[in-house]
N, C-alpha and C positions, 0 to 999 in steps of 0.2 A: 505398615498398617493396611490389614485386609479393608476393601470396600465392599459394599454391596453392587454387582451387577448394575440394579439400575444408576448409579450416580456415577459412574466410573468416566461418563462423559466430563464430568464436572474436572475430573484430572487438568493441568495443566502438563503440557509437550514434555518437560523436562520429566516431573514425579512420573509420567505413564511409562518413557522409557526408562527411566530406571527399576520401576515395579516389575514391567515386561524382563530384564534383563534377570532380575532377582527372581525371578520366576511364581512371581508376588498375581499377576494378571497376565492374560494373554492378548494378541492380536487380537482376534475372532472376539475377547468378551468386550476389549474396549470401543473397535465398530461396530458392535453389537449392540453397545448401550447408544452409541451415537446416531445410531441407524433409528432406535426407538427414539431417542430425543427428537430427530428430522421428523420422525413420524405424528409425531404432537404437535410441533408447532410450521412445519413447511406449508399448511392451508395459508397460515396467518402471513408467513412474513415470506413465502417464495422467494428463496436464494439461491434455487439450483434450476439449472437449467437442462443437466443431463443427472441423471443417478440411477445406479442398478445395483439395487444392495446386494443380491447376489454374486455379482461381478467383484463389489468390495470386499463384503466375508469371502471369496475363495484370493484373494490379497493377502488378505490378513493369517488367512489357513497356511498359505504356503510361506509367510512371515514365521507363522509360529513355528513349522514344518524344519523351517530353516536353523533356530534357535534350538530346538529339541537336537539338533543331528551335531552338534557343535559347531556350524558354519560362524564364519566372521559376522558380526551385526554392526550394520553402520548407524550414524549417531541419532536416525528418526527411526531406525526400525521398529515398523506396525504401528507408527504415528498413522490416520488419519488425517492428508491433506484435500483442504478444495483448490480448485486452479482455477480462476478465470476464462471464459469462454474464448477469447482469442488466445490462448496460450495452447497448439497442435498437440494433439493427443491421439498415436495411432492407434489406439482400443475403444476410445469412443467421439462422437460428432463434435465438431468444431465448426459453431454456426456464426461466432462474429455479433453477436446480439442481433442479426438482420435478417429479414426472409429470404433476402437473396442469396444466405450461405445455409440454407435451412437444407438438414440432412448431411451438410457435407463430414467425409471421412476423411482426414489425411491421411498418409500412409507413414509419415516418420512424426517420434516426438519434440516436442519445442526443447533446444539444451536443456531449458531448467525442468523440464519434466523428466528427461535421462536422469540429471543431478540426483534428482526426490527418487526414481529409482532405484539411483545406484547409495543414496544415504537409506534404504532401507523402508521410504514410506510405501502407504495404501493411497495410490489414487484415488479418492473420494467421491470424486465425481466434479462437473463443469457446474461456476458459479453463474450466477445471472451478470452480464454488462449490459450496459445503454449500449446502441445503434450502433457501431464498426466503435465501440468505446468514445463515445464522444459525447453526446449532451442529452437527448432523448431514453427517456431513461423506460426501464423493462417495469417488471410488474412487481420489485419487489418493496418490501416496507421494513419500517426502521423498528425491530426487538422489543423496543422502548415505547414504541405509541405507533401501529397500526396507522394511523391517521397522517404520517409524515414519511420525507423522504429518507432513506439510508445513506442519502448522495452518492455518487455515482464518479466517474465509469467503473472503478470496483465495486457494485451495489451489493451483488451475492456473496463475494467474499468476507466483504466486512460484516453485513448481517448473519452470516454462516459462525463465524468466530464468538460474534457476541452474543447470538442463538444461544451459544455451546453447543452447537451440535458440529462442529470440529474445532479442535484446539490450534489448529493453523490453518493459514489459506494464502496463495498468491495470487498480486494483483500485479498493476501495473497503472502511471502516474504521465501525462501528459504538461499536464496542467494543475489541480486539483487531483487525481482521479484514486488517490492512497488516502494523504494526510484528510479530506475531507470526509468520505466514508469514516474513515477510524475515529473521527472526531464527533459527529454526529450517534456513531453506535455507541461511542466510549470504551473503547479500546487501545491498544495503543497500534501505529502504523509507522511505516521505517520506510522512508524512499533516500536509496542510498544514493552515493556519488554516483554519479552521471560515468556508465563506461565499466560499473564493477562487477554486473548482473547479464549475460548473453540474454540478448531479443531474438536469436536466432530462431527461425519460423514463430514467432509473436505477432500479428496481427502490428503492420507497422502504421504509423500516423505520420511521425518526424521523426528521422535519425537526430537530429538534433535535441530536442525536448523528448524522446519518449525512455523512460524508465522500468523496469522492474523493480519491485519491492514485497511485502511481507506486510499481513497482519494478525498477531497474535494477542493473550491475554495480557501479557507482564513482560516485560525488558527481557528476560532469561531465554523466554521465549522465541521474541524476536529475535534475537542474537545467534539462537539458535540453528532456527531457519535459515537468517540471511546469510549465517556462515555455510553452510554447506552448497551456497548457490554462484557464490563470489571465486568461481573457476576460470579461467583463461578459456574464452572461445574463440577461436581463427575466426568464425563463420558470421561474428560482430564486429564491424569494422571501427567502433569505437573502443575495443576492449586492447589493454596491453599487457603482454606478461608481465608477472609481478607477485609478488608474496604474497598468498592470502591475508586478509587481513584478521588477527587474532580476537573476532569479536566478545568470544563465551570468555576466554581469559583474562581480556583488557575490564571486558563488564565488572569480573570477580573479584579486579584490584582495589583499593582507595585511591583516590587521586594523591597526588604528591605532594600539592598543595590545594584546600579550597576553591573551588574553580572561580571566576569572575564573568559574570553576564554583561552583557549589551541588551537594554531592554527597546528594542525598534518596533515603533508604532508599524512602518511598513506601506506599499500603496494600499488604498481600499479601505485607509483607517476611517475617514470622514461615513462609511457603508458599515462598521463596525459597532454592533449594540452597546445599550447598556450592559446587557449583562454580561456580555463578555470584558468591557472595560474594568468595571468593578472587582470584576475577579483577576483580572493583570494586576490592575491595583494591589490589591491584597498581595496575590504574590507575590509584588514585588517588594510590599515593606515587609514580607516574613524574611526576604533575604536579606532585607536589611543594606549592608555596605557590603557586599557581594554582586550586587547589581545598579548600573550606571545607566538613566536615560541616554538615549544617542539619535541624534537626527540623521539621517542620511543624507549624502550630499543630492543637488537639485536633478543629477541625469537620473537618478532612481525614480524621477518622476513618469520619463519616459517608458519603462521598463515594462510595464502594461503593455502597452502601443507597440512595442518591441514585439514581444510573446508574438503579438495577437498576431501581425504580419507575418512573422515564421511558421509560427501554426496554421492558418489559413493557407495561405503560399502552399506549403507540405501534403495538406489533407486534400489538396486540389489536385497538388502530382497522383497522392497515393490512392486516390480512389476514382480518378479519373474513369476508368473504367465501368467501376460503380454507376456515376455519376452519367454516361456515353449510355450505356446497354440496360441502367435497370432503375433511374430515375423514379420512376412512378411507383416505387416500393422504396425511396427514401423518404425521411422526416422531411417535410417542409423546413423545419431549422437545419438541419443540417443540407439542403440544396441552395438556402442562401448562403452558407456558410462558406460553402464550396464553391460559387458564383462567385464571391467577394474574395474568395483566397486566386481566384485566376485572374482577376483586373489589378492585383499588384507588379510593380514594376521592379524591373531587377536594382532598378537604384534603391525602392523601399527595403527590397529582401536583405542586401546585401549592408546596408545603414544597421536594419536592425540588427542582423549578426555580429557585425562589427563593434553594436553596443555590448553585445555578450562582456568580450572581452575588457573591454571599458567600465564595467560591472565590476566585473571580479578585481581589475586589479583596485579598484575604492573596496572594495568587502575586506582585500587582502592585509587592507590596512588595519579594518576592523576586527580580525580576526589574529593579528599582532600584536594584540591590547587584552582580547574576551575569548572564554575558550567557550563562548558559545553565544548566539544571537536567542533571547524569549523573544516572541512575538504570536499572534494571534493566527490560528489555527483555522477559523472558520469566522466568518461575521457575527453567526450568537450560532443560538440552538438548529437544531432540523427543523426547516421549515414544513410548516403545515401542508399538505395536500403530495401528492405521487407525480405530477406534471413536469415537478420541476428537482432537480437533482442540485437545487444551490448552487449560490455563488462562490466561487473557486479562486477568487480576489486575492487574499489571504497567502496561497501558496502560488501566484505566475511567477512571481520575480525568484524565487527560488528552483521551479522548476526551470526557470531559462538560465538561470547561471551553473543550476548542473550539480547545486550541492546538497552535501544530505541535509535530509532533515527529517524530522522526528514528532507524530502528534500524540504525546502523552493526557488520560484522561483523568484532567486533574480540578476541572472546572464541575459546574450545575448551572444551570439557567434556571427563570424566577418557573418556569412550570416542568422542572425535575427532569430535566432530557440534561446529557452530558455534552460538557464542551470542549474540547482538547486545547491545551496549552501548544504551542509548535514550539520546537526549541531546532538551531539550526547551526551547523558549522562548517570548519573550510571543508573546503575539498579533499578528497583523499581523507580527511578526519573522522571519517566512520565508528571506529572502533572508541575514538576517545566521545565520542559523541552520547556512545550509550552508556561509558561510563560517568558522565559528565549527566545523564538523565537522572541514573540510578542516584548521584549524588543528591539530585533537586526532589526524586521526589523522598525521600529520606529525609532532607531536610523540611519539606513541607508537612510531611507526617508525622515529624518529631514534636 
């Protein structure tokens, strides 16, 4: 089905490549339409923190260039990606969200940016992050309501996707810094297994909690993306060789049987609205007997307190620097933060770590019963005002224990901003994850 020019942004990742392929649309028209979408609304909602649409259309040009000559087309070719500002890009500035990386150039790309190359995309350009991606959040605003946050540390990405003015973007998850953006724009957001995605030159925080992931429109999407970034890198010391994981295929299958939930309130639930309860509610009598309340056992109450230790502790090593030579161009939040991460002691760092493990093996149990944990996504809707990037409550305990999860946009709050549902599973279960989505939200829609 021919489009018109202007709506071509509205494409979703998969339908663009396959029209580009069928030679239905090209490179050049569809960041052409996306370049005028930016053009409309980037006053409003500033997502980008680098862009040269010239630099994009000659992408796209030698995309199309590529496909006309019969060369091989990898599976984004002449997608349109945004990348997060800590993610090294030797073509354009890599600022860190901070002043004190203002102008910088690296000279080589971050893996996952090689990846996007060699599957065929257009650099897009660098999204907006908060401060070295931590809490202090940049100028941009949430799609949905001008007036509130996009939530952060992926701020530009996820407002970039849910813009449409690109059909994919990569971020990256500490703490909150995926599932919270995607839940607030209403979208969906995939922070995969801990160890599946190279950080290699990423903008580091904690080798222990820091993640790469993907935010796209629809499952298809995601799957998409995350597959072609789930490469074996030497240059990650957390990653190990091993079989890609089959995300676009496993999505395509039925499940075998019916999947069964774990429906876990989670910490942070007593900080969790009406209206997001309501609507767990609901969900969870649409599934009916498909879905089990579960408590967790009492160390998950720790698991807060865990995070925060290892994260503080980490941001204290990794920006010391920062923090020694260029203090007075940091947030005030983020110099207490950094203070409080140096007065831990090695018995605190090395307790909480130690919980990691003491985590998973009670989850392991959970996840020998449920091929999936529902749980809340965000505390309710985008909070009101730009100051503040939300509370990230909702997804600590998962980013500390490493495993995927997933914030599908499947909620509304009583004043019409979207709230994502989190859905979460073991480790390494990536691939049944998103088909274990695609089931739920099928069955919610039915």
């Amino acid at each position: 089905r021919k489009r018109n020019l202007q709506d071509r942004y509205q494409l979703n990742a998969k339908e663009a490549a396959t029209a580009m392929r069928d030679g239905e649309i090209t490179s050049v028209e569809l960041v052409g339409s996306c370049l005028q979408r930016i053009d409309e609304l980037e006053a409003r909602v500033e997502a980008w923190a680098h862009l040269d649409p010239d630099y994009a259309l000659e992408q796209a040009s030698a995309a199309d260039d590529r496909r006309r000559a019969g060369q091989a087309l990898g599976a984004l070719h002449g997608i349109p990606v945004g990348i997060k500002d800590i993610f090294d890009t030797n073509d354009m500035p890599t600022e860190n969200g901070s002043p004190l990386y203002s102008g910088r150039r690296p000279y080589r790309d971050a893996t996952v940016v090689s990846q996007l190359r060699q599957a065929g995309a257009v650099i897009m350009g660098k999204t907006v992050s908060t401060e070295l991606a931590v809490y202090s959040p940049g100028n941009t605003t949430n799609p949905h309501d001008q007036a509130r946050t996009p939530g952060g540390s992926s701020s530009g990405s996820a407002a970039a996707v849910a813009a449409q003015m690109v059909p994919l973007a990569v971020g990256s998850q500490t703490n909150g810094s995926i599932i919270r953006p995607a839940s607030y724009c209403g979208i969906c957001g995939f922070k995969p297994s801990h160890g599946l995605i190279s950080r290699h030159r990423v903008l580091a925080l904690s080798r222990r909690l820091d993640h790469v992931g993907v935010f796209a429109r629809n499952l298809e999407d995601t799957a998409l993306l995350a597959e072609q970034l789930m490469v074996f890198d030497a240059e990650d010391p957390d990653m190990r060789p091993q079989v890609r994981p089959a995300l676009c295929s496993t999505l395509a299958e039925e499940p075998p049987l019916p999947p069964r939930f774990a429906f876990v309130e989670g910490p942070g639930w007593d900080q969790v609205e009406a209206d997001t309860r309501e609507g767990l509610a609901e969900l969870v009598s649409v599934l009916g007997d498909r879905v089990f309340a579960c408590e967790l056992p009492e160390i998950f109450h720790q698991a807060v307190d865990w995070h925060r230790i290892i994260m503080e502790a980490d941001l204290a090593l990794s920006f010391e620097r920062e923090y020694r030579h260029g203090r007075e161009k940091l947030s005030a939040v983020l110099c207490e933060i950094l203070e409080r991460g140096q007065g831990y002691t090695a018995v605190d760092y090395n307790r909480a770590r130690t919980g990691i493990t003491l985590l998973n093996q009670e989850l392991g149990k959970l996840f020998g019963e449920y091929d999936a944990i529902i749980t809340p996504a965000v505390t309710g809707e985008a909070p009101l005002g730009l100051a503040s990037t939300g509370s990230p409550v909702c997804c600590t305990l998962w980013s500390l224990c490493g495993v995927p999860s997933l914030s599908l946009p499947l909620l509304q709050g009583s004043n019409g901003m979207p709230i994502g549902v989190q859905l979460v599973a073991a480790r390494g279960d990536d691939a049944r994850l998103l088909r274990t989505a695609r089931w739920l939200t099928k069955a919610v829609a039915a």
